[in-house]
Backbone as JSON Lines, residues from 0, in Angstrom:
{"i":0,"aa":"X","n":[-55.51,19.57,1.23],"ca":[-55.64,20.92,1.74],"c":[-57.04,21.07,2.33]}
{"i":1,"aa":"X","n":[-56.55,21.72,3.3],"ca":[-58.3,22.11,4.1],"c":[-58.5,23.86,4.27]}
{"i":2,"aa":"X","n":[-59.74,23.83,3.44],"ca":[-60.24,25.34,3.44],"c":[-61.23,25.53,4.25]}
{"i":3,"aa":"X","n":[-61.29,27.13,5.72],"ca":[-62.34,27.14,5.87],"c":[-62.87,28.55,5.44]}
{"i":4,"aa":"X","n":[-64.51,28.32,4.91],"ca":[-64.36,29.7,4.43],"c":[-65.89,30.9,5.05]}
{"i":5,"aa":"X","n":[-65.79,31.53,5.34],"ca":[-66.96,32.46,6.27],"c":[-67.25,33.59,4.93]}
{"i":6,"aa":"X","n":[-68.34,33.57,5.01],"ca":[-69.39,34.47,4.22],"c":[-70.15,34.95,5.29]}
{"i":7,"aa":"X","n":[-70.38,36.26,5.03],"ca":[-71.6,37.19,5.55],"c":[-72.24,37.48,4.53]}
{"i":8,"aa":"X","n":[-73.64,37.51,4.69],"ca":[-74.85,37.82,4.08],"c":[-75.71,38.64,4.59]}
{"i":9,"aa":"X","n":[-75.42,40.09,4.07],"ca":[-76.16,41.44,4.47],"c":[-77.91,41.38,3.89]}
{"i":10,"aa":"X","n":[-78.55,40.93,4.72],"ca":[-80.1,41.65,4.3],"c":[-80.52,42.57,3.67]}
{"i":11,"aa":"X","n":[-82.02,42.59,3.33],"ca":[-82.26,43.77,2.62],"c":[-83.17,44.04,4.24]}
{"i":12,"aa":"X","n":[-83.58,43.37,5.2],"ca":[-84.39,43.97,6.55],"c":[-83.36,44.39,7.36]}
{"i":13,"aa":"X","n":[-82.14,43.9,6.79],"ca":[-80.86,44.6,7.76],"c":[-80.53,43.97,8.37]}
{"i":14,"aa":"X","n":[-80.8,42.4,8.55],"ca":[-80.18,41.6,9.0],"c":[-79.28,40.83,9.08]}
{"i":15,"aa":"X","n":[-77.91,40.11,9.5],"ca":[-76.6,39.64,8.97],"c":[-76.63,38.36,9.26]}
{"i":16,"aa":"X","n":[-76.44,37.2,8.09],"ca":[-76.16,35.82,8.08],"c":[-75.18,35.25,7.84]}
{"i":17,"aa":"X","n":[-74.45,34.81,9.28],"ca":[-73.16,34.06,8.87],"c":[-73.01,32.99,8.6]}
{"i":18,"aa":"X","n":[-72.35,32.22,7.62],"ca":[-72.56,30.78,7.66],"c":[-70.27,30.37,7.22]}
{"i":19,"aa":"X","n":[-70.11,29.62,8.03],"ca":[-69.13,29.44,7.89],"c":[-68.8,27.75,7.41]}
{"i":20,"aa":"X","n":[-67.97,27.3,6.84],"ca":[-68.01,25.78,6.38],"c":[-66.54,25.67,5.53]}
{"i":21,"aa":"X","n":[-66.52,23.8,5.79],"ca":[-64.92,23.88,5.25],"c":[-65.07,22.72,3.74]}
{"i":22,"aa":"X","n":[-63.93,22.92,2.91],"ca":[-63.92,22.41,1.92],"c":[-62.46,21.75,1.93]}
{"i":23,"aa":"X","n":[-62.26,20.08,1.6],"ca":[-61.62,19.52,2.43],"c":[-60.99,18.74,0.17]}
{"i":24,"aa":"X","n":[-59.84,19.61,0.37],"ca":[-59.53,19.02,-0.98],"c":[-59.97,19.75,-2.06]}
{"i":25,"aa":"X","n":[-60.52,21.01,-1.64],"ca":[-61.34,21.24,-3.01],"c":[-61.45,21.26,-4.54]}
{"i":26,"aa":"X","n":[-62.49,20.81,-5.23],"ca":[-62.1,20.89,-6.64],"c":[-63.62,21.76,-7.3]}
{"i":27,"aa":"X","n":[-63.32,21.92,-9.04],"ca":[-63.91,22.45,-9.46],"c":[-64.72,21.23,-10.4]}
{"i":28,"aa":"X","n":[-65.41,21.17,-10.38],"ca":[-65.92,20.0,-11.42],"c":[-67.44,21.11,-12.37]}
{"i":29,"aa":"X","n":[-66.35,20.28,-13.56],"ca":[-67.45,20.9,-14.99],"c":[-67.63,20.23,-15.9]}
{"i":30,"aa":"X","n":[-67.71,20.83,-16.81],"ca":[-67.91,20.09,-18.63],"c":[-67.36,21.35,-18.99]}
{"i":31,"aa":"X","n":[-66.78,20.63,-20.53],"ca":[-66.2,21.31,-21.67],"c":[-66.84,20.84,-22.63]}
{"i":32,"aa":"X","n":[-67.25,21.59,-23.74],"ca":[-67.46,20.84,-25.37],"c":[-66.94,20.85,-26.0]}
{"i":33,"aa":"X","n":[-66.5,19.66,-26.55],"ca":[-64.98,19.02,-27.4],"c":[-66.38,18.24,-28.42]}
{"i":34,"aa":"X","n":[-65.82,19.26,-29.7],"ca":[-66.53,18.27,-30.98],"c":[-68.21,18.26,-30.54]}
{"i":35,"aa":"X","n":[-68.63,19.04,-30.42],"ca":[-70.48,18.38,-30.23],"c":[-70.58,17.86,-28.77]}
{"i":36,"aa":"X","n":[-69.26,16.87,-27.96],"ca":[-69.22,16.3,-26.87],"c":[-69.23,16.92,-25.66]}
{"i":37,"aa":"X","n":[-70.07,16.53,-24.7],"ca":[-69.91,17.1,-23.44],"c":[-68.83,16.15,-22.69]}
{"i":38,"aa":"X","n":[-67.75,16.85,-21.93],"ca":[-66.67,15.84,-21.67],"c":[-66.5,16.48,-20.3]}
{"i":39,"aa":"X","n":[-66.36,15.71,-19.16],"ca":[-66.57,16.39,-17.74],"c":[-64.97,16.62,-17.5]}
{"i":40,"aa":"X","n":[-64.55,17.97,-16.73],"ca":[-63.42,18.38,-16.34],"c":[-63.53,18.4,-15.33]}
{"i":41,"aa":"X","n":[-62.21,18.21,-13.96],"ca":[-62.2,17.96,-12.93],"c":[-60.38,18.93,-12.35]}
{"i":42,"aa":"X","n":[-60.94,20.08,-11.58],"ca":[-59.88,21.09,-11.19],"c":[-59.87,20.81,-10.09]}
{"i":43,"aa":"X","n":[-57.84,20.42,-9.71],"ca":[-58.17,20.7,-8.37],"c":[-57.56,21.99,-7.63]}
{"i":44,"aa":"X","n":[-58.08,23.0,-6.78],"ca":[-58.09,23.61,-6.65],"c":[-56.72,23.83,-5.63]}
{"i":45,"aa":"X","n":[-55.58,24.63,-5.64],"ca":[-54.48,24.74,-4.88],"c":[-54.08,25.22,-3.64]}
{"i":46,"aa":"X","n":[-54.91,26.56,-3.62],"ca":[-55.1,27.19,-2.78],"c":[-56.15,28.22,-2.16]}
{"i":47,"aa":"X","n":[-56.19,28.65,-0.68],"ca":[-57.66,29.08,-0.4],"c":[-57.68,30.18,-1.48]}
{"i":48,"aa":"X","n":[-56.56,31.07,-1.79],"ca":[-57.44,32.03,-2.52],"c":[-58.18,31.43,-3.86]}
{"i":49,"aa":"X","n":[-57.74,30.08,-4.33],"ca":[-58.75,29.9,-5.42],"c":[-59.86,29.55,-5.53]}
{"i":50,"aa":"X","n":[-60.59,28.82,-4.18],"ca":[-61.49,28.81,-3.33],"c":[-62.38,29.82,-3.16]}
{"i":51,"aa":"X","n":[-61.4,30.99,-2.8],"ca":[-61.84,32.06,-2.7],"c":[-62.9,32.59,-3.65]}
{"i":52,"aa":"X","n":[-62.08,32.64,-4.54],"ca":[-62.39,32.7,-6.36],"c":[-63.36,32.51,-6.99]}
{"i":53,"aa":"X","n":[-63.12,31.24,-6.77],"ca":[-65.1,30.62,-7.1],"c":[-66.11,30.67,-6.64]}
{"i":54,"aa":"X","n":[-65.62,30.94,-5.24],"ca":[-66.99,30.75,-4.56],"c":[-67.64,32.61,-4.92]}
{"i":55,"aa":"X","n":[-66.68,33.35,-5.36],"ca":[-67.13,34.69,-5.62],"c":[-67.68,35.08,-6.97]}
{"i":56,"aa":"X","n":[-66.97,34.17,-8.13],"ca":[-68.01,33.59,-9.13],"c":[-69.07,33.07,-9.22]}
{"i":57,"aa":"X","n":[-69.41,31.97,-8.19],"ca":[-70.84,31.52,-7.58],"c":[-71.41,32.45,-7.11]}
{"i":58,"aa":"X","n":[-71.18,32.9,-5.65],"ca":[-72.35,34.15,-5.43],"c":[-72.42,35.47,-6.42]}
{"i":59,"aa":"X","n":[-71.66,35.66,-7.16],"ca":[-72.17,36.73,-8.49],"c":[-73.38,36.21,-8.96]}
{"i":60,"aa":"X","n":[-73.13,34.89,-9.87],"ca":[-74.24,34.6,-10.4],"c":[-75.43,34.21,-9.45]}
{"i":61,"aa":"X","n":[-75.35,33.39,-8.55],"ca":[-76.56,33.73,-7.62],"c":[-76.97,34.62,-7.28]}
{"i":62,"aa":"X","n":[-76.32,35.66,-7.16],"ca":[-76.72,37.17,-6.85],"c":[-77.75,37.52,-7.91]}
{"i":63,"aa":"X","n":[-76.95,37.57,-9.25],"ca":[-77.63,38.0,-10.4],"c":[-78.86,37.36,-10.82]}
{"i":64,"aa":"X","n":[-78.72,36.04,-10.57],"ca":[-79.79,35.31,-10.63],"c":[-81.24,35.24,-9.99]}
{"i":65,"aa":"X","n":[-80.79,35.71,-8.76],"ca":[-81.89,35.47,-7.56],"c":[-81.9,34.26,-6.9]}
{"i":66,"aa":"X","n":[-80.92,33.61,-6.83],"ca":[-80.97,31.55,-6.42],"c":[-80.96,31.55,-5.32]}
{"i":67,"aa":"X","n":[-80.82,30.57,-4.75],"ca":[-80.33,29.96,-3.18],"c":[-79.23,29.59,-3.43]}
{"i":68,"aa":"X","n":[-78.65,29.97,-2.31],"ca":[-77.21,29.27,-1.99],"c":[-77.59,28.41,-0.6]}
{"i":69,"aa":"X","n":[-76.79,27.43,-0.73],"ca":[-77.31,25.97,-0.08],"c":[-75.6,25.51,0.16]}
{"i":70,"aa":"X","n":[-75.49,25.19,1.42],"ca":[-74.26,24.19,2.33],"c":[-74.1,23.89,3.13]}
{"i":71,"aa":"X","n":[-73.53,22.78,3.98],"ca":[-73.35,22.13,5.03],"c":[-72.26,23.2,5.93]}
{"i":72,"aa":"X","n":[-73.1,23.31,7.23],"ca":[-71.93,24.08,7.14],"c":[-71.08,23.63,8.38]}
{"i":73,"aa":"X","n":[-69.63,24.07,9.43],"ca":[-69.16,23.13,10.27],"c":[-69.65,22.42,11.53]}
{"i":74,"aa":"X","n":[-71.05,22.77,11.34],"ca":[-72.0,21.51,12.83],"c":[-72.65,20.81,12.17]}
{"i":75,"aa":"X","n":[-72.45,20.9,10.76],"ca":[-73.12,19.15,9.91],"c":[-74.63,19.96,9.58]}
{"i":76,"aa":"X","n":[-75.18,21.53,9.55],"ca":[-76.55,21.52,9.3],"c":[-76.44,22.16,8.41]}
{"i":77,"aa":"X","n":[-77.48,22.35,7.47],"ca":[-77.49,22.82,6.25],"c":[-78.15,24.33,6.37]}
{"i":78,"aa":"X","n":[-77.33,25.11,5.53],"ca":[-77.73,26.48,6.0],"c":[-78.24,27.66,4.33]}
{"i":79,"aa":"X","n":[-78.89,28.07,4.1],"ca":[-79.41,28.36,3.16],"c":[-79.64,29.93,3.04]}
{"i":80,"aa":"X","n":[-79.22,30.47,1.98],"ca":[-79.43,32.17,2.28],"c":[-79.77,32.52,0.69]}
{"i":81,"aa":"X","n":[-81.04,33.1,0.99],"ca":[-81.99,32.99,-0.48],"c":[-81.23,34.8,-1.12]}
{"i":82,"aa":"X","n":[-80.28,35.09,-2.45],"ca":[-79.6,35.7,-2.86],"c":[-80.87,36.79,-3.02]}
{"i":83,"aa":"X","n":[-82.08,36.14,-3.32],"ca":[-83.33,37.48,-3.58],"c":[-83.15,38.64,-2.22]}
{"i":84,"aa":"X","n":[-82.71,38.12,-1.27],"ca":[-83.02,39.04,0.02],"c":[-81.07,39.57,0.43]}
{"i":85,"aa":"X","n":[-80.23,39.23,-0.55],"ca":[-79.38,39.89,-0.13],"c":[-78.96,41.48,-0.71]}
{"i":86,"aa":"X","n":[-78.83,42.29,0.0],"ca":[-78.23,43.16,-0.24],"c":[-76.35,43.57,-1.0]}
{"i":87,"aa":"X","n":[-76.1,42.87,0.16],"ca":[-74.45,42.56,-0.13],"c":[-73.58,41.71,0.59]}
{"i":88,"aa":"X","n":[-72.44,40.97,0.48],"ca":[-72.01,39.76,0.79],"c":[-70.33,39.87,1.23]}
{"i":89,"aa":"X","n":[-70.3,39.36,1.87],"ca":[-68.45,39.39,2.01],"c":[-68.21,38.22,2.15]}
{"i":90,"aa":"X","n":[-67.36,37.79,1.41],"ca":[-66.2,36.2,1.61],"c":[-64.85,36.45,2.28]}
{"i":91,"aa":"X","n":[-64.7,35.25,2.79],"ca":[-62.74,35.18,3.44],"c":[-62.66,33.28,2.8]}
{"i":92,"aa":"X","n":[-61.69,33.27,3.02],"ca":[-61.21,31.76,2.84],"c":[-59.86,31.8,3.38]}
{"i":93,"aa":"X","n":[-59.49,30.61,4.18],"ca":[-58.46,30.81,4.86],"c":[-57.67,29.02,4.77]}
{"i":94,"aa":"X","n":[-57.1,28.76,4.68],"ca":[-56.39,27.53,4.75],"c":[-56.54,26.9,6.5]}
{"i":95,"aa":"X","n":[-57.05,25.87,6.62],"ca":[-56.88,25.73,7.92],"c":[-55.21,24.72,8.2]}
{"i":96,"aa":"X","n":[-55.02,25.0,9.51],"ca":[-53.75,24.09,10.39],"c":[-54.15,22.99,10.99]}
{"i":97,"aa":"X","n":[-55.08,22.94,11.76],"ca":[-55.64,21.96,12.33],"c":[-56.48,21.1,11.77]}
{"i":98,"aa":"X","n":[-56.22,19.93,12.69],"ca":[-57.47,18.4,12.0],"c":[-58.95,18.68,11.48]}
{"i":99,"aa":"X","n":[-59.11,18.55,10.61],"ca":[-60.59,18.9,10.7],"c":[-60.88,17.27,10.02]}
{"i":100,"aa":"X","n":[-62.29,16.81,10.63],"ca":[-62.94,15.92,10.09],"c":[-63.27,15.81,8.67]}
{"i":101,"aa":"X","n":[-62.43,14.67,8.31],"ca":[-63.21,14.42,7.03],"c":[-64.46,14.76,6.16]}
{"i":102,"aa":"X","n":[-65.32,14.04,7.51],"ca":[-66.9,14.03,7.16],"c":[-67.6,14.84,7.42]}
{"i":103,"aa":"X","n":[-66.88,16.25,7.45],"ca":[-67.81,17.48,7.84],"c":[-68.1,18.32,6.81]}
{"i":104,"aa":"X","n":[-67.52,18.29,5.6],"ca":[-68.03,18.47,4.11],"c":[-67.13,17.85,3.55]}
{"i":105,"aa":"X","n":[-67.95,17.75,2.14],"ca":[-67.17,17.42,0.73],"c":[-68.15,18.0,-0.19]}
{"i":106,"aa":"X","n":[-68.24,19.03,-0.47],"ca":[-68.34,20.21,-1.19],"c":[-68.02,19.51,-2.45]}
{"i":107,"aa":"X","n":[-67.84,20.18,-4.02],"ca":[-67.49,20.38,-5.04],"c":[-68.25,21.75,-5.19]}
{"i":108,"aa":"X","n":[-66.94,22.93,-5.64],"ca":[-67.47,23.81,-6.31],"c":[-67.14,24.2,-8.09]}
């Protein structure tokens, strides 16, 4: 499955940052603790809205946090939008139809 997914990133100077980028297979990769053990889990993700999902779990906590959000995005450059200067954010995720290159991400979220 190929996801592509567009975020806007509202300023606090009022300025708007789009960064759009695709996730090609996506999965969720974590840890669980089983017994004292850290044991790595590996989700794969079905559809864009679950994509969707996480990536709206991610920018919460970056939000809350104050972090950077950091990704490749579909011309191969890395695009960065520091959560301290956002105001407010909108996600889409959409399933794409067409070919998309392999090697234009491989994400894990």
């Amino acid at each position: 499955m190929k996801v592509q997914v567009t975020a806007k990133f509202f300023l606090d100077n009022g300025e708007v940052k789009r960064v759009d980028w695709f996730e090609i297979d996506p999965k969720l990769i974590g840890k669980i603790v089983e017994n004292g053990v850290d044991k790595p889990i590996e989700i794969i993700l079905k559809s864009a809205k679950d994509v969707q999902d996480e990536y709206k779990k991610i920018f919460r906590r970056l939000h809350r946090q104050g972090e950077m959000f950091i990704v490749e995005n579909i011309n191969g450059e890395l695009a960065g939008v520091p959560f301290t200067k956002v105001t407010y954010w909108t996600l889409k995720a959409g399933e794409v139809t067409k070919n998309v290159n392999e090697s234009t991400n491989r994400t894990s979220i």
